[in-house]
Residue frames as qw, qx, qy, qz and C-alpha x, y, z in Angstrom:
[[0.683, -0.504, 0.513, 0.128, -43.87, 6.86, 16.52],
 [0.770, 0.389, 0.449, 0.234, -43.73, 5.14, 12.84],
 [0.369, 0.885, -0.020, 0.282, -43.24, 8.71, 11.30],
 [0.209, -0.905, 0.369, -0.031, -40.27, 9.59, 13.87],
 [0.706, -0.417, 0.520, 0.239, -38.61, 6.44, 13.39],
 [0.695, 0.541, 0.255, 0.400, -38.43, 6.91, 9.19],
 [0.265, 0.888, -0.213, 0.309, -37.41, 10.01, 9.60],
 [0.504, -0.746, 0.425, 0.099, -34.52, 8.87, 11.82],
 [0.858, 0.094, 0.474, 0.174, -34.15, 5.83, 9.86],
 [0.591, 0.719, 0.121, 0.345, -33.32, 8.71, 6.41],
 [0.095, -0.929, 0.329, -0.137, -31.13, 10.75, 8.54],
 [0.461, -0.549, 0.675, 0.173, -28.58, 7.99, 9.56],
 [0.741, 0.522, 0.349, 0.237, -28.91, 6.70, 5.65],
 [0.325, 0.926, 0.033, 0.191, -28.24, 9.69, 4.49],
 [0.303, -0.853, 0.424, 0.020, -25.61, 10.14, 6.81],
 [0.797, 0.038, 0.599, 0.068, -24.41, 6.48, 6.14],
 [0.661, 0.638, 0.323, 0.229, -24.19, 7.32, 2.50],
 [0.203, -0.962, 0.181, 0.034, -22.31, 10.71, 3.25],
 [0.611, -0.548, 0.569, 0.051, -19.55, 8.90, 4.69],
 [0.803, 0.205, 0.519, 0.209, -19.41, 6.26, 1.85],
 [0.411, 0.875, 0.241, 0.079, -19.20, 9.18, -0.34],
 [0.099, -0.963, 0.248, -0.028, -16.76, 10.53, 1.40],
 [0.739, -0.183, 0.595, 0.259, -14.27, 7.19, 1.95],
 [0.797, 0.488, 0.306, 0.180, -14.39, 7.34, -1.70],
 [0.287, 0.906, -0.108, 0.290, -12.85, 10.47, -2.56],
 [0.694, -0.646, 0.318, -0.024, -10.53, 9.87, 0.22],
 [0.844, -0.084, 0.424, 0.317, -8.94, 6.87, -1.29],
 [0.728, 0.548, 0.166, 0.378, -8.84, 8.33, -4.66],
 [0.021, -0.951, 0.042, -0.307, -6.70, 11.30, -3.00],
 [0.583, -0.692, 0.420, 0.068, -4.95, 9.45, -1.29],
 [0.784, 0.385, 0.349, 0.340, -3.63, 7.82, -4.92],
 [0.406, 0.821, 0.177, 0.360, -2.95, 11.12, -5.94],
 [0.258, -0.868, 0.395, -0.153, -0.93, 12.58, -2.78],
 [0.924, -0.131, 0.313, 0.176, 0.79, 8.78, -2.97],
 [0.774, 0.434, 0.194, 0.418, 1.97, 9.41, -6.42],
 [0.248, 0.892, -0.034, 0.375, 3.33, 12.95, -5.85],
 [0.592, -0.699, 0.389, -0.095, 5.25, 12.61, -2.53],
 [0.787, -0.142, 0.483, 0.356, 7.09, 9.23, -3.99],
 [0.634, 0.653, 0.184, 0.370, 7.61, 11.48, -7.57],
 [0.127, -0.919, 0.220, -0.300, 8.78, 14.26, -5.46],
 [0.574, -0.615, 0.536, 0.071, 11.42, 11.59, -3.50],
 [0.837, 0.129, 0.287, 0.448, 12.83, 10.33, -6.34],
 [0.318, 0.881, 0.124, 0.329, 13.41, 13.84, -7.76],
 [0.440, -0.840, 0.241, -0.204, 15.22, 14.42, -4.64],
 [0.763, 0.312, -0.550, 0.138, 17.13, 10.74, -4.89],
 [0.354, -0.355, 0.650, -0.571, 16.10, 9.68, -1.00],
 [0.752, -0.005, -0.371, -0.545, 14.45, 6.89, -2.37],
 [0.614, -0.204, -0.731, 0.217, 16.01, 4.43, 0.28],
 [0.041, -0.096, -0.574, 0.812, 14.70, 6.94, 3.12],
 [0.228, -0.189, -0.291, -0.910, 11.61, 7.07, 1.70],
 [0.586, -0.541, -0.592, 0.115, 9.34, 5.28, 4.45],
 [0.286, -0.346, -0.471, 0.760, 10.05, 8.46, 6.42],
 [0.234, -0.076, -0.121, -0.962, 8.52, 10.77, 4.34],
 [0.485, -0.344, -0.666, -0.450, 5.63, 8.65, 4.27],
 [0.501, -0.479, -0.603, 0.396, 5.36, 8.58, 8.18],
 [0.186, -0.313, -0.313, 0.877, 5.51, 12.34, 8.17],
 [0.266, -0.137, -0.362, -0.883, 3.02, 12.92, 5.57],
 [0.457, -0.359, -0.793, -0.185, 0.85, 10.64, 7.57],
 [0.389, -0.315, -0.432, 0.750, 1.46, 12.71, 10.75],
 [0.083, 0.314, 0.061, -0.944, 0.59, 15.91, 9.29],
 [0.408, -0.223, -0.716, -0.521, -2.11, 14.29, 7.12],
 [0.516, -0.150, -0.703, 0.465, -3.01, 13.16, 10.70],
 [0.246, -0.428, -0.205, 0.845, -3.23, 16.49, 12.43],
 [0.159, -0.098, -0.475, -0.860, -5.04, 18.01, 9.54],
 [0.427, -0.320, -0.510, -0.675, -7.82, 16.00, 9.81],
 [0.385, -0.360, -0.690, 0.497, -7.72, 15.79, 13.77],
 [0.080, -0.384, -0.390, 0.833, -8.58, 19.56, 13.55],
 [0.488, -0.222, -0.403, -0.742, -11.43, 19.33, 10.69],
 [0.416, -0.362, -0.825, 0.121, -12.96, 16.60, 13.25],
 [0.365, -0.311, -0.504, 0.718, -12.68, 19.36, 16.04],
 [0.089, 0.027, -0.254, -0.963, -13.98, 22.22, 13.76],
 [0.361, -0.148, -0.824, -0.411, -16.46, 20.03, 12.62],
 [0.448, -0.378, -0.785, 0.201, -17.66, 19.06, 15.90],
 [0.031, -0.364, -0.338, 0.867, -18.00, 22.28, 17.38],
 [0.346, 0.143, -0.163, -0.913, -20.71, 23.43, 14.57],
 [0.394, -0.110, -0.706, -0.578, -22.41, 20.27, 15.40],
 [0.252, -0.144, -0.710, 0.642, -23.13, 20.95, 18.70],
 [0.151, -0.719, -0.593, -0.331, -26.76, 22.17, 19.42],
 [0.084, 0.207, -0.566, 0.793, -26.68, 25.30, 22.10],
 [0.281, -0.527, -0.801, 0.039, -29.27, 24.51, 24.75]]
């Protein structure tokens, strides 16, 4: 019982960590698609429309990772 709850206890760590790992890189990408999307609307000189781009990059940003979730989820499905 002792031995099935550590190992459960390292698998949702690990997983736990995963995630943290992953938030991270996230953010710092999301710095980096920030800075290029608002360099890329001033180049363009839409800079007082520029709350739309941001609402469509979030959309398709949005949709992107609605169908890694789905991908995802289907290869973590066990068949019985």
């Amino acid at each position: 019982m002792i031995k099935k709850l550590k190992k459960e206890m390292r698998k949702h760590t690990s997983l736990a960590i995963s995630g943290a790992f992953a938030l991270i890189i996230a953010l710092v990408w999301r710095d980096v698609i920030e800075k290029m999307v608002d360099s890329f609307v001033l180049k363009l000189g839409l800079s007082e429309t520029a709350y739309w781009y941001d609402i469509a990059v979030a959309l398709v940003v949005t949709v992107i990772c609605v169908i890694g979730v789905l991908i995802s989820s289907r290869y973590s499905v066990k068949e019985e």
